[in-house]
Structures are given as structure tokens and as C-alpha cells.
N, C-alpha and C positions, 0 to 999 in steps of 0.2 A: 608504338609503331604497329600497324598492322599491316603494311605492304612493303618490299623490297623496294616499289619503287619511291615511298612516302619515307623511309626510312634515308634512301641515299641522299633526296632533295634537304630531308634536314640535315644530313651532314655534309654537302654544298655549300648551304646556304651558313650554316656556323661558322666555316673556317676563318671568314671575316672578321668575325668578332673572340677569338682564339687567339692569345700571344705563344703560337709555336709556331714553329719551321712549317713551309707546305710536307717535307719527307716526313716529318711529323706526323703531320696530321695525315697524311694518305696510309702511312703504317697503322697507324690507330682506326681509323678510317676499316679498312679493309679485316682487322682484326672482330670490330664489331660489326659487321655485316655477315661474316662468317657466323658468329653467335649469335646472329637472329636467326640464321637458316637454321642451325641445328634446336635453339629453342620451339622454332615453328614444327620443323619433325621431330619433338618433344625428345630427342638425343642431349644427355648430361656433357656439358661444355666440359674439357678439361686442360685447358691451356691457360698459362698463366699471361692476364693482358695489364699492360702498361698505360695508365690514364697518361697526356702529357699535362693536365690542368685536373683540378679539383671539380672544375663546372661538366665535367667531361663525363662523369656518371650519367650524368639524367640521358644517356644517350642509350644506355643500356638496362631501362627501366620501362615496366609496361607502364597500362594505363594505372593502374592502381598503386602504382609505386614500388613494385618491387622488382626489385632486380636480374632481370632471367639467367643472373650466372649465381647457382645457389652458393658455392662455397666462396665464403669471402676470404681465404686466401687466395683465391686465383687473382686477383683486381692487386694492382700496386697504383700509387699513383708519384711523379715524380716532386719529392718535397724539398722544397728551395725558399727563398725571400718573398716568393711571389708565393705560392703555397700558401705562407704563414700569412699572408696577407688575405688570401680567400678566404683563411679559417674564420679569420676575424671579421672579414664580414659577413660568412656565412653564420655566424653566433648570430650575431646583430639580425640578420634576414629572419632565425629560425623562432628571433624573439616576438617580431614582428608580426609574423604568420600566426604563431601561439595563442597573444594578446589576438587577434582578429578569427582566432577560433579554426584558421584554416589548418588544420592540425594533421593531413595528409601531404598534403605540400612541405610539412615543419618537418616531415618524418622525411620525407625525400632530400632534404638539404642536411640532418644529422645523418641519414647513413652518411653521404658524403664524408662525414667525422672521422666514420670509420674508418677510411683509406687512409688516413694519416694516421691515427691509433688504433690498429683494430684487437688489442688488448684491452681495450677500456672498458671494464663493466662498466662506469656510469655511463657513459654514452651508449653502451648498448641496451640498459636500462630507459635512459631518457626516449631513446626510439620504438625502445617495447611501446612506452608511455605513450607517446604519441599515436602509435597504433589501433593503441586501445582507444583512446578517445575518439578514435579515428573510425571505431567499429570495427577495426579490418582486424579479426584476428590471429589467424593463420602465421602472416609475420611477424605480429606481439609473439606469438608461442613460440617460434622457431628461434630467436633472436632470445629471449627468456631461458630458454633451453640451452643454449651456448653460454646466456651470462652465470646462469645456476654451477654447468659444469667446469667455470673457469676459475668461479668462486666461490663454494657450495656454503661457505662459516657467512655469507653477507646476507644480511635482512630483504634488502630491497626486490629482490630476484624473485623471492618466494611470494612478496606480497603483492605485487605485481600481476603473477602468474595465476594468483588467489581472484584476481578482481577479472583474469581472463575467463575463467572456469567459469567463476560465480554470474557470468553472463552469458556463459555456455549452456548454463543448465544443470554443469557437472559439480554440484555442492560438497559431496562427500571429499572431492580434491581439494576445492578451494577451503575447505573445513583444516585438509591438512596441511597444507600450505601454509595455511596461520599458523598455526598451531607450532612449525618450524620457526618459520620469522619470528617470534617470541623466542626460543632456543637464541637466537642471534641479537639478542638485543633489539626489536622490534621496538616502534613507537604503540606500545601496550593500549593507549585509550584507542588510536585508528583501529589497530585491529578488534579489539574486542566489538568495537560499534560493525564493524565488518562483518565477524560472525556474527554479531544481532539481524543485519540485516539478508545471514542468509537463514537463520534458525524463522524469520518471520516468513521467507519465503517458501521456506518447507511448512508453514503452518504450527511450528513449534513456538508457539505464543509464551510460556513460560521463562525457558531457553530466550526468545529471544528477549524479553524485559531484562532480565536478568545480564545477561551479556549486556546489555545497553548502559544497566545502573553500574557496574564493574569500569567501561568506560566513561562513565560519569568520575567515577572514582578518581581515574588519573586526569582530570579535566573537568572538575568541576565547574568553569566559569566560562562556558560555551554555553551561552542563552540557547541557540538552536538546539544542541543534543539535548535539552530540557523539555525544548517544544514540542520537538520529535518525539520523545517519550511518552510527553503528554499525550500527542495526537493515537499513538499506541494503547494507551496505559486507555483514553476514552472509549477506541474504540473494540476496545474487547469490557467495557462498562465496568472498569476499576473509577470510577466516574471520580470520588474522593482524591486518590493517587494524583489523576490526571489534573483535577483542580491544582492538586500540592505542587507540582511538576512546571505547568503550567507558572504560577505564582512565581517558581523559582524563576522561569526563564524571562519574564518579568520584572521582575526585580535586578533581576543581572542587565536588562535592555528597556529600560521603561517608559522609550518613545518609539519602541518599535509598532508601526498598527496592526500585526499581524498576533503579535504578543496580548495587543489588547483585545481584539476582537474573539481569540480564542479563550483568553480569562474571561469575559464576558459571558459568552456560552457556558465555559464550566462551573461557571457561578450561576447563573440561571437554574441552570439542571442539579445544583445542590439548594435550590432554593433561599437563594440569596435576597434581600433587599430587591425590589425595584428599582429604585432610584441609585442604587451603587451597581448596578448591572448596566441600564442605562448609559451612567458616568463614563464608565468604561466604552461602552459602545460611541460616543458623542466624541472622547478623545479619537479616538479612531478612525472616527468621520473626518474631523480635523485635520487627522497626520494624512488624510486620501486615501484611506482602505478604502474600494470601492464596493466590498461588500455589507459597509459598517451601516448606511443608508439603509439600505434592504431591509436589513434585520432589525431597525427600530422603527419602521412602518409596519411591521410583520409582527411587532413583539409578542403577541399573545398566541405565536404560531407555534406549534413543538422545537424544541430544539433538534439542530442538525444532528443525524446519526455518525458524524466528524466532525473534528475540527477545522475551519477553513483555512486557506491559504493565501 
């Protein structure tokens, strides 16, 4: 909302479609029109309001989705048969959104969540999550920040908060934020590939291979973290490694064209056969790599200083 008077028409124009009392809704009504004036004169809300439905939030939410009353205890919302019924379809909507990638919208229908459990680290996890994908981060952290200090011994919280940083810029946190989430039981290969891929981003080439083949470790049979490797391991000209690497994620996916058109190249550049470089390249044409063509009209051209994608 950005005008008192855009703000009243939609709450006019809702009350139709709202199963509450009109005293309802004019209490309700009049309670968040208050809260947008003191939002607008950047003044901290501190009255506690009563949603009379679940859908009643988004009424008090800017553009971006977040809520202009920061402390989520002030919000209650009343929870009955019909409630439990919104919850269940609001799951269903949030699934919806997810799968179509609209993942700020996903984030505005799980806080909703919250007003019926706002105990719930996962749900306050799952809306960090959605945040993040969402880019927005501010609300990932603040939301991250409450789930961390409600449950400091849970994995998720930290790792989470890890992939906030690590897009912040802020590595040295997100470095220890892992670092914790392992202390809790952490899924050890995501993380470790996590800090690969912040040790790559600090230019710590070493660090990060190393980290990478450690998640390899607990997850051996992930074609991609092979490929990945590979495409690492080539372009700092461990060119051998990256063939080996390469091979493996291969072997694990052996109709992938992206697998083959990469063995391709690192077979070339170790000086392989003609005709088994080729081979490889022809399958890949096949499977519709559209860059498999290119490169066997080109053949005698140097090879790429990467691997393709």
C-alpha cells in the first residue's frame, strides 16, 4: 500500500470476500490503517492486533512482502475449523508458487504459517528459504535470527544463514556458520561443497578442490559434483585430475550430453585418439548438446580454456 487512501479501498473492497462479522472487520479494519500511518511515520507499532482470518495478513504487508509490524508477536490470528482449513490450503498454494518459482509470493503465504505457530523453526526456516531464493535478504536474516535463537543445537538455521552471508559477500561468517551446522549434525557433503564454493570465491583454489573432493566423500554418486569438479580441477589446468573427474561423472550419467561433450574436450587436451574424441563428441550431438556441432566442424581449433555447459 502506499496511500491511505489505496489502502482503505482495499479494505472496502475485501470485506466481501472475508467470512467475518462487518464489527469484525471494521475493528480489524481500523486497527491496520492505524499501522500503516505509524509505519509511514517510520514510528514502531506496539499494539497487539487480531487477524479475524489467516488471508488477513497480506493486508499488512508492503510491496516486498514484509510485514510493517516487525515483532511477530504483536499479530494473533483467530484459529478455529476455518483456520485449519486456510492452513491447508495455504500449504497447497505455497506449493504451487514454489514449483512456478514465484518464491516471494511462497514467502508471503508461509509467514501467514506463522500466525498459527509462531514457534515453528521449520516454518520459520522454510520462509528464511524462500527469501533467499527470493534475493530479499534482510528478511531471510531477521527471521534466521529468531529461528537460530529459539533453537541454537538445529543444523538448518545456520546453514541457511551461511548461504545468506555467502551472497552478502560476508564469507568469513558464512565460513562459520558451517562450520557450526556440522557441530549439529549437518548434512556434511552440502556443506562441505558450500565452503568449496566460498573458498573458490575468495580465490582459494586449493581449499576449494579440496573441500569439494571431502563432499565427494559423503556423496560419491552425484554425476554433477564430479562435473563440477572437473570443470574446477580444468580450469586451474589440473587438465589429468579433470579428465579423471570428468570420467567419473560420466560413468555415474552416461547419457548425459553435457558429460559427454566435457570428456570430449578433456580428452582432446590429454591428447587422446581422434576418433574416441570424436565418438564422444557425435554422441552428444545426438543427445542435442547444441554446442557438440560447433566443436566437431572446429575440430582442429584449440580447445576451450573451460569446460562447457
Amino acid at each position: 500500500m502506499k496511500t491511505l487512501k489505496a489502502l482503505k479501498k482495499a479494505l472496502n473492497n475485501a470485506h466481501q470476500k472475508n467470512q467475518v462479522s462487518v464489527a469484525q472487520w471494521n475493528t480489524f479494519s481500523a486497527w491496520v490503517i492505524e499501522a500503516w500511518k505509524a509505519h509511514w511515520k517510520n514510528q514502531t507499532w506496539q499494539y497487539a492486533i487480531e487477524l479475524p482470518q489467516l488471508s488477513c495478513y497480506e493486508y499488512l504487508c508492503d510491496e516486498d512482502g514484509m510485514c510493517i509490524i516487525s515483532n511477530d508477536q504483536l499479530l494473533r490470528v483467530n484459529f478455529n475449523q476455518h483456520t485449519q482449513n486456510q492452513v491447508e490450503e495455504t500449504i497447497q498454494w505455497i506449493e504451487a508458487l514454489k514449483n512456478e518459482a514465484e518464491y516471494l509470493d511462497a514467502a508471503i503465504l508461509t509467514a501467514q504459517l506463522l500466525l498459527v505457530k509462531p514457534e515453528s523453526y521449520a516454518i520459520r526456516c522454510d520462509l528464511a528459504d524462500l527469501y533467499l531464493k527470493a534475493e530479499t535478504y534482510k528478511p531471510a536474516l531477521n527471521h534466521l535470527k529468531t529461528a537460530i535463537e529459539s533453537s541454537p543445537a538445529q543444523w538448518r538455521g545456520y546453514w541457511l544463514r551461511a548461504q545468506a552471508y555467502q551472497k552478502l559477500g560476508w564469507f568469513d561468517r558464512a565460513l562459520d556458520d558451517l562450520d557450526t551446522a556440522l557441530l549439529f549434525a549437518a548434512d556434511a557433503a552440502m556443506v562441505m561443497l558450500e565452503k568449496s564454493n566460498i573458498y573458490w570465491s575468495l580465490g582459494e583454489v586449493g581449499k576449494a578442490i579440496r573441500a569439494h573432493k571431502t563432499a565427494l566423500n559423503h556423496e560419491v554418486d552425484n554425476d554433477q559434483w564430479w562435473a563440477q569438479l572437473a570443470a574446477r580441477q580444468y580450469e586451474v589446468e589440473s587438465f589429468q585430475d579433470a579428465y579423471a573427474s570428468m570420467g567419473k561423472a560420466l560413468e555415474l550419467n552416461p547419457f548425459c550430453s553435457s558429460h559427454l561433450l566435457n570428456f570430449a574436450i578433456a580428452a582432446q587436451h590429454m591428447g587422446k585418439q581422434e576418433h574416441e574424441v570424436k565418438g564422444y563428441l557425435e554422441i552428444a550431438r545426438d543427445l542435442g548438446h547444441p554446442m557438440a556441432e560447433s566443436l566437431l566442424q572446429n575440430f582442429a581449433v584449440k580447445q576451450p580454456e573451460a569446460l562447457l555447459v
